[in-house]
GUDO-305558 format. One record per residue (C-alpha): x, y, z. Coordinates in Angstrom, 1 decimal. Layout:
% residues N
+--------+--------+--------+
|     xx |     yy |     zz |
+--------+--------+--------+
|      X |      Y |      Z |
...
+--------+--------+--------+
% end
This chain:
% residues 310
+--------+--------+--------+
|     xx |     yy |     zz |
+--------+--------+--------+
|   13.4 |    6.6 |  -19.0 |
|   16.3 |    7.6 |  -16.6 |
|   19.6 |    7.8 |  -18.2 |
|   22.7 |    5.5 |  -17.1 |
|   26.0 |    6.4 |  -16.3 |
|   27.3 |    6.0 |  -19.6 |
|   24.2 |    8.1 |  -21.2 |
|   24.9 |   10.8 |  -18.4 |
|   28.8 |   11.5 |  -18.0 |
|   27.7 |   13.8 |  -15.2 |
|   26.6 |   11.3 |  -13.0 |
|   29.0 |    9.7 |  -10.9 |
|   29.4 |    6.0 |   -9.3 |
|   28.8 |    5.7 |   -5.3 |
|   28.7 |    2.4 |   -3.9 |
|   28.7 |    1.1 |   -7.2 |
|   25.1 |    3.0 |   -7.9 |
|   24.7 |    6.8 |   -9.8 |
|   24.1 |    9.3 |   -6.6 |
|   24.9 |   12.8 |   -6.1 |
|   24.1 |   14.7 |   -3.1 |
|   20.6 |   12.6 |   -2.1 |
|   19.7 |    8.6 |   -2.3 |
|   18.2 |    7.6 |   -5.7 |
|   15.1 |    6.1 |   -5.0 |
|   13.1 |    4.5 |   -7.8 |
|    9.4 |    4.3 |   -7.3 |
|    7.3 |    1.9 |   -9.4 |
|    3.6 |    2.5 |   -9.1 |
|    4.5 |    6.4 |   -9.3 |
|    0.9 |    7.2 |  -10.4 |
|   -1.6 |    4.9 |   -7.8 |
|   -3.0 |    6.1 |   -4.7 |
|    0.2 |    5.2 |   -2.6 |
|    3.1 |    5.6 |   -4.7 |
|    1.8 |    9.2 |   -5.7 |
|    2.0 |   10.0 |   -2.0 |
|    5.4 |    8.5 |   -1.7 |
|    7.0 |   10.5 |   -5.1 |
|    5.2 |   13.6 |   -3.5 |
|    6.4 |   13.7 |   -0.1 |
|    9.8 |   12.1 |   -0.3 |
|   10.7 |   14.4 |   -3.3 |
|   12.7 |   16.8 |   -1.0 |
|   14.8 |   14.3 |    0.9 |
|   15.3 |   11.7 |   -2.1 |
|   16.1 |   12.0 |   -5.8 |
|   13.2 |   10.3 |   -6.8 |
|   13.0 |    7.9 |  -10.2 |
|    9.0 |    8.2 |  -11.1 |
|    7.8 |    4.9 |  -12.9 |
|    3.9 |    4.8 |  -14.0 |
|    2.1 |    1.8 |  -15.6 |
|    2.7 |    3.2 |  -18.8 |
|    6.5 |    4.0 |  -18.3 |
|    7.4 |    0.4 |  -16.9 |
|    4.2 |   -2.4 |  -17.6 |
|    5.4 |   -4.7 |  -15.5 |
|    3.6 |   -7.8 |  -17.3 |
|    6.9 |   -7.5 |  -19.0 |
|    9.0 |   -9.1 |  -17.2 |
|   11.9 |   -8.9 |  -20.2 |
|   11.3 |   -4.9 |  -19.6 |
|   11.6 |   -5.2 |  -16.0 |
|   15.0 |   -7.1 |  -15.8 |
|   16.2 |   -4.7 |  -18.6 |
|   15.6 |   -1.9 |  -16.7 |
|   16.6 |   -2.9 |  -13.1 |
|   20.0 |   -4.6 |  -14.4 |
|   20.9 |   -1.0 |  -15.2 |
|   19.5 |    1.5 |  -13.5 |
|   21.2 |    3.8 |  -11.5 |
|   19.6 |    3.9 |   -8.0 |
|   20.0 |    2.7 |   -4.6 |
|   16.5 |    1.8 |   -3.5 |
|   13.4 |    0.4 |   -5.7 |
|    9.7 |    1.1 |   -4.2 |
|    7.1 |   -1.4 |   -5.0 |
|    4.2 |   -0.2 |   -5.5 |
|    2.4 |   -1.8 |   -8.3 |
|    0.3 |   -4.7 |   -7.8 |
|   -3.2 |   -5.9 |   -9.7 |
|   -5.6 |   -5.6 |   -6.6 |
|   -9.6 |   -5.5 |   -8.4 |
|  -10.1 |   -8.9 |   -5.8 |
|  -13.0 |   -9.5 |   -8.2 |
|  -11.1 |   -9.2 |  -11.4 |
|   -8.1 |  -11.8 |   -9.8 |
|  -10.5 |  -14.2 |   -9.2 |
|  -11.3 |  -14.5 |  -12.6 |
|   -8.3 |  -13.7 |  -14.3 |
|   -5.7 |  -15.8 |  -11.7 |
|   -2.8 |  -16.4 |  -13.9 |
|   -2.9 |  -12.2 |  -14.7 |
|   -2.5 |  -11.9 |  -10.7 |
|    0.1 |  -14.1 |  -10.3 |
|    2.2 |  -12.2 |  -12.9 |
|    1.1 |   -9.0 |  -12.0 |
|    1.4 |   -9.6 |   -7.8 |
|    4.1 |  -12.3 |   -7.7 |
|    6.2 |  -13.2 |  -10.6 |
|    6.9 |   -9.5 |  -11.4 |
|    7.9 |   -8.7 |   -7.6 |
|    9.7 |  -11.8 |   -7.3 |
|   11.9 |  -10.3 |  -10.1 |
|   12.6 |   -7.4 |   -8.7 |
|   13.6 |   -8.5 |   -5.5 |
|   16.5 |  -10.7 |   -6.9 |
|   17.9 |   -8.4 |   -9.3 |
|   17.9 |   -5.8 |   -6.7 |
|   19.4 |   -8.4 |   -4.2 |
|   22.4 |   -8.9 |   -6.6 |
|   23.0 |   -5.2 |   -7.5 |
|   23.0 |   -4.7 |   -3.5 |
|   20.0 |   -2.4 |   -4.0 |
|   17.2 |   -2.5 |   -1.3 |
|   13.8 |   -3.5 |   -2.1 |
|   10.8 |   -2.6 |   -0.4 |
|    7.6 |   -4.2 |   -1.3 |
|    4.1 |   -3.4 |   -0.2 |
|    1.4 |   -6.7 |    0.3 |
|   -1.7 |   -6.6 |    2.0 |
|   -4.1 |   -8.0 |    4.5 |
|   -6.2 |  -10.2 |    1.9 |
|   -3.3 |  -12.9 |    3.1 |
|   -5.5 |  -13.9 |    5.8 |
|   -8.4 |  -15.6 |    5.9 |
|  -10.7 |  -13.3 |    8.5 |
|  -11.3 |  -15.9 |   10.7 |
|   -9.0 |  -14.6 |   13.6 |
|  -10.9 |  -12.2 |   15.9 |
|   -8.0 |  -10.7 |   17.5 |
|   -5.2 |   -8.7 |   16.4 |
|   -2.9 |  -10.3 |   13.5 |
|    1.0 |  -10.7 |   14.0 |
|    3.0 |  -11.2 |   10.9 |
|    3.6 |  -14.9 |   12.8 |
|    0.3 |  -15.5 |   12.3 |
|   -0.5 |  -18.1 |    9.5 |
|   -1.4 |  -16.6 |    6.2 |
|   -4.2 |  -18.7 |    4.6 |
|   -6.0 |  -16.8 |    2.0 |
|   -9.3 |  -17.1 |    0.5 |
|   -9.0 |  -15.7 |   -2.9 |
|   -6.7 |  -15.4 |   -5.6 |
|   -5.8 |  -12.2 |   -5.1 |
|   -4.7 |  -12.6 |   -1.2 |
|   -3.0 |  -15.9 |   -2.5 |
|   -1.0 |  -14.0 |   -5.2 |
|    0.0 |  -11.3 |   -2.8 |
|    1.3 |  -13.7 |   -0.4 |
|    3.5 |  -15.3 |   -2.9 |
|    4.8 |  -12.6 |   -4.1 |
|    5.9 |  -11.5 |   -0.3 |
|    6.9 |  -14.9 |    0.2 |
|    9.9 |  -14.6 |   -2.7 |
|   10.7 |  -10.8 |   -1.9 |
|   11.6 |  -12.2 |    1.5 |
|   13.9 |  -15.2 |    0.0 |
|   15.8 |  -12.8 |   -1.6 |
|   16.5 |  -10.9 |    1.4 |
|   14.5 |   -8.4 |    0.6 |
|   11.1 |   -6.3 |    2.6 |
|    7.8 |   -6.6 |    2.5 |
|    5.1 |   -4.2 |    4.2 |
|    1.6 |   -5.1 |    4.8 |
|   -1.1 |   -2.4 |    4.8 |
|   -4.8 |   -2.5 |    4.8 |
|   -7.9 |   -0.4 |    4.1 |
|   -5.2 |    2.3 |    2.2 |
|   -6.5 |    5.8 |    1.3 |
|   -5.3 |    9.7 |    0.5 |
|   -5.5 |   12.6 |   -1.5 |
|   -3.9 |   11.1 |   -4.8 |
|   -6.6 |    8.8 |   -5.6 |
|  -10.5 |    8.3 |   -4.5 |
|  -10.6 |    5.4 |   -1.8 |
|  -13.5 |    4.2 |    0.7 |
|  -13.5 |    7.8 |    2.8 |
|  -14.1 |    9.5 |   -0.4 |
|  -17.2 |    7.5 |   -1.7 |
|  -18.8 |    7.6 |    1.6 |
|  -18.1 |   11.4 |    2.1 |
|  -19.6 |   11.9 |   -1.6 |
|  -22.5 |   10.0 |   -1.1 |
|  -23.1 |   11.9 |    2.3 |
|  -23.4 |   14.8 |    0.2 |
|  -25.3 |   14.0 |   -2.2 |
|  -27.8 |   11.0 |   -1.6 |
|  -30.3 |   10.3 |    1.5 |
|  -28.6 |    7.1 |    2.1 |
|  -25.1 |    5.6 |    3.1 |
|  -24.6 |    2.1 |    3.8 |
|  -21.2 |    0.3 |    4.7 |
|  -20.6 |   -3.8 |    6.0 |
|  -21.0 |   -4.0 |    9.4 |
|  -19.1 |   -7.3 |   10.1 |
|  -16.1 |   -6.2 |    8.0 |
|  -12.6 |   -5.3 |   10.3 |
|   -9.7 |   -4.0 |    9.2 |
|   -6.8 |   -1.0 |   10.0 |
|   -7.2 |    1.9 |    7.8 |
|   -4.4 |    3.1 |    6.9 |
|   -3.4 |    6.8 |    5.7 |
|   -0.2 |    7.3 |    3.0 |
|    1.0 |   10.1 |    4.6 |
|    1.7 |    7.9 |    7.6 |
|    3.0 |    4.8 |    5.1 |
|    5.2 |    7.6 |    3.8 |
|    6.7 |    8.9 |    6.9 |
|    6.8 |    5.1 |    8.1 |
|    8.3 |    3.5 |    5.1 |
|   11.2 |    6.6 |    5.2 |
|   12.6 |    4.8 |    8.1 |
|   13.6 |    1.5 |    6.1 |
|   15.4 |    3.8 |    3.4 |
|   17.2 |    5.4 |    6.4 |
|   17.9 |    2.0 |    8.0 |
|   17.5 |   -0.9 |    6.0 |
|   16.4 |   -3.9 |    7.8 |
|   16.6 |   -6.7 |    5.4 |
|   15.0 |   -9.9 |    4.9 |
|   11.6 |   -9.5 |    6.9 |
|    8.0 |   -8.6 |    7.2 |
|    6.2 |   -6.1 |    8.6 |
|    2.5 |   -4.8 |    9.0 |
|    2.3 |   -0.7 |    8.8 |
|   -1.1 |    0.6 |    9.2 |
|   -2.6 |    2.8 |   11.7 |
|   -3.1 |    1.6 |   14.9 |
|   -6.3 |    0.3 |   16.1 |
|   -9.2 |   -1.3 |   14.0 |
|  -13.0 |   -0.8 |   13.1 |
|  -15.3 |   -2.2 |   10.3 |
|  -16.4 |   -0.3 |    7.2 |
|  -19.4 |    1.3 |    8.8 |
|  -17.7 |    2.1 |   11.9 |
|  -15.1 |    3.8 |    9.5 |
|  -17.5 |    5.4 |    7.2 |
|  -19.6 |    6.9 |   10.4 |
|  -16.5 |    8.4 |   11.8 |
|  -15.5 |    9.7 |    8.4 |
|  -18.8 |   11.5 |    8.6 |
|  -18.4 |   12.8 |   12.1 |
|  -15.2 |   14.7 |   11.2 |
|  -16.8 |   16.1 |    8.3 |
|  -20.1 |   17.2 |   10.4 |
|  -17.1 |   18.6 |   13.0 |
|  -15.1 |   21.1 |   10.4 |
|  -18.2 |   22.2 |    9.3 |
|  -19.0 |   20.5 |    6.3 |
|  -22.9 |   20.0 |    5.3 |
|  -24.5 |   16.7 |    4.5 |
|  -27.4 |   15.3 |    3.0 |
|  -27.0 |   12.3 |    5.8 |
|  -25.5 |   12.1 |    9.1 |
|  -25.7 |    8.2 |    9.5 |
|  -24.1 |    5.3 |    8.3 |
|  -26.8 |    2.0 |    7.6 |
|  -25.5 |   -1.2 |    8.2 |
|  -24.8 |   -4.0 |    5.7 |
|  -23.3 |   -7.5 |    6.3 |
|  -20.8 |   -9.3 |    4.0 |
|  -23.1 |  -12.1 |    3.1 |
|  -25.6 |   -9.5 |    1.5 |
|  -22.9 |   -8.3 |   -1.1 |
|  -23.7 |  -10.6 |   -4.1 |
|  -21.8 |   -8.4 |   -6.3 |
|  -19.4 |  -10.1 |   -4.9 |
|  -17.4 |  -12.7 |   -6.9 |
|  -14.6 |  -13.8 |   -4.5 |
|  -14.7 |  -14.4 |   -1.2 |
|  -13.5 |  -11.7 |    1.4 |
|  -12.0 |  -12.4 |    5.0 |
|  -13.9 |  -10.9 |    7.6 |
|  -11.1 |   -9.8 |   10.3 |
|   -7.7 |   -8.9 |    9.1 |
|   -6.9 |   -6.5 |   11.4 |
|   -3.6 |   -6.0 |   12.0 |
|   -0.5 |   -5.6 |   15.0 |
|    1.9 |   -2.9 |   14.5 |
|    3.6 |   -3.6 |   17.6 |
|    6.6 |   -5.4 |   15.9 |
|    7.0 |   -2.4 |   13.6 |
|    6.5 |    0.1 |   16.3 |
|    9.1 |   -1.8 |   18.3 |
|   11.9 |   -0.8 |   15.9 |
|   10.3 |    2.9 |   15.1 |
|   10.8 |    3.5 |   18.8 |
|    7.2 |    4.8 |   19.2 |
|    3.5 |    3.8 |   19.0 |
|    1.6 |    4.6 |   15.6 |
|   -0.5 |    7.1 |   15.3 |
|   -4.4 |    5.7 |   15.4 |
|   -6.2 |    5.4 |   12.6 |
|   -9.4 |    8.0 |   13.8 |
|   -6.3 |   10.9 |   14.3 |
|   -5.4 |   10.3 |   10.8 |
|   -9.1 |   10.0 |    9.4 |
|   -9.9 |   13.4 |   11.1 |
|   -6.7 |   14.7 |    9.7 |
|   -7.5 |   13.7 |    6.1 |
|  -10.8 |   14.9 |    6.0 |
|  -10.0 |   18.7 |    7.9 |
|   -7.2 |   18.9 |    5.2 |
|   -8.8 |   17.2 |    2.0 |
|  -12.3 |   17.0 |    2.3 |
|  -12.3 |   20.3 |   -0.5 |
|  -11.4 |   17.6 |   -2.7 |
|  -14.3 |   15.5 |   -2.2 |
+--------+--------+--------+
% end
């Protein structure tokens, strides 16, 4: 656990928060796919406070009151969240603990200690049926428990004044996601299928983390934005240009070809998925001053830099 003021005389008060020569960032989710990337890359420009599941459960919300009334930071990084869609559908008051309560917490302590929040939500708070890009003015309606459980835990990070960032289709080097299974089974089975009629943003957490670095540096309050790499494509077209790169830098494959599959075929299936939830990043762009970068660059540079890890 990180040590107070009062445990640590050799810390000093700024702005009312323990800081010596960098920002004090505290990231919860430390060990998951995107808050490894985030302890790992900001590490050099923040003094980063490192909370895994098993350092801080945050089912306990009497833990996580204790330890944000006193911590000494001046930003908190959400990145924990209960996001098996299957596993929420059945287990619905778990979710809503997990994906709102907890995060609802968290954004009004920090709101009254004058800490910034940043949260992280996702596209399941749509409902697919939109064909077109999605605005965050767009209604959220979603279909399962999961989606609705993320969207009310936005919903009360933003009452309290606080941020919320949606991403989609997330993956990178500190945890297996999509690009990994398909590369995997490329290179060792006859046979990869993805959903055809699936669309989404992929986005990459070296991006989120470069992204994300510009609401530390300066702190827009009180809103919501989408941050995901620009453009959109379905899980096969994803998967077939994940296997593309790799066929490009030389790596050898069992199968060059993606099959088709379509949502309705997946009876594994429990809860329902949207179909289109891809997503606009022109308000975030906007205030970044520049386009994002599109999400094929950031496949190809994934796999030319991590496919030894596949």
């Amino acid at each position: 656990m990180v040590a107070t003021p009062d445990e640590n005389p050799q810390l000093r008060l700024y702005g009312g928060f323990a800081s010596k020569d960098r920002p004090r960032v505290a990231i919860f989710g430390s060990r998951g796919r995107l808050g490894s990337a985030l302890t790992r890359l900001w590490k050099s420009d923040f003094q980063i406070l490192p909370y895994s599941r098993e350092e801080l459960d945050i089912a306990r919300l009497q833990d996580v009151e204790k330890l944000l009334k006193k911590l000494p930071c001046d930003f908190v990084i959400n990145c924990t969240g209960l996001t098996n869609v299957d596993y929420c559908e059945d287990h619905s008051a778990e979710a809503y603990l997990l994906n709102a309560s907890s995060p609802a917490l968290m954004a009004q302590i920090c709101s009254a200690r004058g800490i910034y929040f940043l949260h992280f939500s996702t596209d399941y708070v749509f409902e697919g049926k939109y064909p077109k890009l999605l605005t965050e003015k767009h209604p959220a309606l979603p279909l399962n428990q999961y989606g609705s459980s993320k969207l009310e835990g936005e919903m009360e990070v933003l009452r309290a004044g606080q941020t919320a960032l949606r991403v989609s289709w997330v993956f990178g080097p500190d945890k297996p996601s999509f690009i990994d299974q398909i590369l995997h089974k490329a290179l060792t089975e006859n046979k990869v299928e993805a959903i055809a009629d699936k669309t989404s943003c992929p986005t990459y957490t070296h991006d989120i983390a470069k992204w994300a670095k510009f609401f530390i540096q300066n702190e827009p309050k009180g809103n919501l934005f989408h941050l995901c790499n620009s453009g959109e494509c379905s899980w096969l077209e994803y998967g077939q240009y994940a296997l593309d790169c790799a066929l490009k830098y030389g790596i050898s494959l069992k199968t060059k070809s993606v099959s088709a599959l379509n949502l309705d075929e997946m009876q594994t299936f429990k809860a329902m998925r949207p179909r289109h939830t891809a997503m606009s990043t022109e308000k975030f762009a906007t205030l970044y001053g520049q386009p994002l970068r599109s999400w094929k660059e950031a496949v190809c540079e994934y796999i030319r830099t991590y496919s030894h890890k596949v």
